[in-house]
Each structure stands twice: as C-alpha cells, then as structure tokens.
N, C-alpha and C positions, 0 to 999 in steps of 0.2 A: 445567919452567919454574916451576909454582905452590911446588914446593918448594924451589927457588931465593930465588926470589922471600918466603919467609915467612924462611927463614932468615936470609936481608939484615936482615930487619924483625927478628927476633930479637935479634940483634947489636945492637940500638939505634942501627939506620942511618937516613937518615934520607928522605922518597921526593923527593929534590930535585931539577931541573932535569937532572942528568947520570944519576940512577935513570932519571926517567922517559923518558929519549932511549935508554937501555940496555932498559929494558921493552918501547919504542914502542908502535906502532897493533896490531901484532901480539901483545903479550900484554899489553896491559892491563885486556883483558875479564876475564883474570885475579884482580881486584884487589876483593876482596869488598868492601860497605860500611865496616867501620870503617876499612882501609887507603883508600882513595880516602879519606874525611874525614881522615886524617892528610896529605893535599896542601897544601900552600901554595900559594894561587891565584896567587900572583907565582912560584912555580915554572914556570906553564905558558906565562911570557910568552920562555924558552929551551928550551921542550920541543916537537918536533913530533907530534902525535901526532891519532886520528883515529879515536872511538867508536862510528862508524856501527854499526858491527857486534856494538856491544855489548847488554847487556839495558836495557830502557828504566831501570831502578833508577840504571847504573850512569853512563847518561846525563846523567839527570837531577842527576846529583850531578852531572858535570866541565860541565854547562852553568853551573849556577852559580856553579862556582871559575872560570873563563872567562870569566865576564859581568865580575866582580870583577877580573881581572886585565885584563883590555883597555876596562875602561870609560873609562878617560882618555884612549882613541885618539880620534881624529875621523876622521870618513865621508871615504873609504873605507876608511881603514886596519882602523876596528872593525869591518866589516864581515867584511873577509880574514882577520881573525884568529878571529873568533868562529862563522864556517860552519862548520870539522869539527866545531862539539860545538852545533849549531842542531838536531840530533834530540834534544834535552830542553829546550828553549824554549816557556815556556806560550805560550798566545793571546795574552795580552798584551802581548808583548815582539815577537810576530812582526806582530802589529796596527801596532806602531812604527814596526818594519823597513818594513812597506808605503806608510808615507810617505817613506819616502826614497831610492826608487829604486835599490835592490839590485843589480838584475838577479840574483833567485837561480837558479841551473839547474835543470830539471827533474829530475835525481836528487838533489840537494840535498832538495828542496819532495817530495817522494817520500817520504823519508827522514823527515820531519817526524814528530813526537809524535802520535797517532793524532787523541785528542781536541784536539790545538790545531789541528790541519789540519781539521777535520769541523767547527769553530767561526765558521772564516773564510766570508766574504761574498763573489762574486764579484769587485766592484771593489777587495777588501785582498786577493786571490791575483794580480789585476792588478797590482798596484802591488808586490808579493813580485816578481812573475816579470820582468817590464817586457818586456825585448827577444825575452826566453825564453818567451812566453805562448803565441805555437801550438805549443809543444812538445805543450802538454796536450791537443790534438788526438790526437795520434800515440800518448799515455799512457791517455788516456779509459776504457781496458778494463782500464786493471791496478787491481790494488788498492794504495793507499787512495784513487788518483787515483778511479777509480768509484765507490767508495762516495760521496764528496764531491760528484761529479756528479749522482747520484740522489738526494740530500737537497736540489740546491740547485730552483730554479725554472725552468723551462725559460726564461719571458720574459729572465730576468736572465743567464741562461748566452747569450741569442743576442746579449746589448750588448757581448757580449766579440767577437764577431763571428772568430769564429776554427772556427766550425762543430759546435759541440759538440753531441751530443743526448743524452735519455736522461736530461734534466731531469724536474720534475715538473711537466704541464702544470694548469692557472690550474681552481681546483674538485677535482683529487686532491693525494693526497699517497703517495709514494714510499716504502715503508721496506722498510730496510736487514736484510736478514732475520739474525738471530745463527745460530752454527753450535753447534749443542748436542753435549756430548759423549753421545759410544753410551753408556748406560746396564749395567751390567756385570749378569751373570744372576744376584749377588745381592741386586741393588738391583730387580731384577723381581720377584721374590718378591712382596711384599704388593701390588703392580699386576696380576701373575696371579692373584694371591688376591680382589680385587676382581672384576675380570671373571668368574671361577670366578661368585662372588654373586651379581652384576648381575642375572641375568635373576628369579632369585628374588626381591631387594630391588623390582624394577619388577612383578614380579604383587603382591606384599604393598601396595602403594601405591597400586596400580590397585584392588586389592580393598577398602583401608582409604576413597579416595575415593568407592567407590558406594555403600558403608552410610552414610558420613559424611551 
C-alpha cells in the first residue's frame, strides 16, 4: 500500500479529497510528514477518515489541516467534524471545546494528546465530557486516564462527585513515575566500572578526611 501510495505521488497526483477517501482511516498512518503537508485542508471537508491510530506526528499535522478546514462550521456541526482528528489538539483548543458542551466520549478524551489531557483541570474534563463524565469512573485505571487522576487533587476529583480516588490528598503530592528503558550491557560498562571503584574511591576519602 505505501508503494502504491508514493507511486500516485510520483506521477504528480495530487492527495485530494477522492485520494484521500481511496487511502481512508486504514492507510493513512501511511503517509509520512511531507505527504500529509501536501493535503489541502479543504480536501478533508469530502474525505472521511480517522487518525486515532496513528503516530502522534502524524496527528498533530491532520488536526491542524481539520481545524482549518471546519472552522466555519458552528456548534455542533464543528464539533462532529473535528472529533476523529481531536488526538493532536493542544490544551488550548480543548480548554475551548470545554466550554461548550461537547459531550466528548470516553474513548474520544482517551485518545487525547498525552500532554494536553495531563494539562486539563477537573472542571475543563467536566465540561469536555458533560453527559459522559462517569464514564471516567469505570476508565480510572487505564492509562492516561490514571495517570491524570493521580496528578490531580483528591478534594477537586470528589466535586466531580462521580467517585473517583487515587487523587492526591491536601499536604502530598503524587507522581507519575516514568518507565526507563533497560539499559543495554554496553552502556553498563563504565557503571560496572564505577562500582568495580567505589569501595576504594570511599576508603581514599575516608582516609583523606582524617589527616585533613
């Protein structure tokens, strides 16, 4: 399909509304950075298509040409058009969305850009979710829903009254522990080599502070 797809663009074709309905949601994860900048944002207003599953890169580009092409719609219309490509929406766009009563679903708001989901406040996830808000009950344990939960406050997670816990209670704070990659056995090398040392560097130190 990807060599389909370069050969089209070879030819001097061009990725237009009947491309992109020919590519769909299924291969357009496809579609490296400078091909997706080759879209016409008024191309996406006849293409259906749907980049959840794509790499955040390639998100972040078709949210953009989306925003551009459905920004003349009015609530609800912008709304229904601009959901499949809402996993590359900064904070500030989905801060927006939270005043105007969305209703987004619980895998939609899942789905969300890692750092614009982890930026939101309690009552801007409220106002994202509306009807959909105990969903987050039932979600609390998956990831990024949890991560989110354990950054926010516990007092401010119970005004959602939807029973959430695993906030961070009033005097700690909660973090988010990163997952480091394993270290390969040649990057241990001068970390074995250290400890090898260590116990010598700490008699040498010990000895230098008692004559000192």
């Amino acid at each position: 399909a990807s060599g389909v797809i370069n050969r089209y663009l070879e030819l001097g074709n061009a990725l237009d509304a009947t491309a992109l309905n020919v590519i769909g949601t299924r291969y357009i994860c496809l579609l490296n950075e400078t091909e997706l900048n080759m879209i016409d944002p008024s191309s996406l207003k006849l293409a259906s298509l749907n980049p959840s599953a794509c790499s955040q890169s390639t998100k972040d580009i078709l949210y953009a040409k989306a925003k551009l092409a459905f920004s003349a719609q009015p609530f609800p219309a912008y709304y229904e058009l601009i959901e499949p490509y809402l996993g590359g929406a900064p904070a500030v766009d989905l801060r927006a969305l939270s005043k105007k009563n969305v209703n987004m679903n619980i895998s939609t708001f899942s789905n969300l850009r890692r750092d614009s989901l982890m930026s939101l406040t309690p009552p801007e996830v409220q106002g994202l979710l509306g009807v959909y808000l105990p969903e987050l009950k039932r979600w609390q344990n998956t990831p990024p829903i949890r991560d989110w939960v354990q950054t926010q406050k516990q007092s401010e997670l119970d005004k959602l009254d939807i029973g959430l816990t695993g906030g961070t209670q009033e005097g700690y704070i909660n973090l988010v522990t990163p997952k480091f990659q394993t270290p390969s056995s040649a990057s241990l090398g001068p970390v074995a080599t250290m400890l090898h040392l260590l116990p010598s560097l700490l008699v040498t130190l010990l000895v230098m502070s008692l004559l000192s």
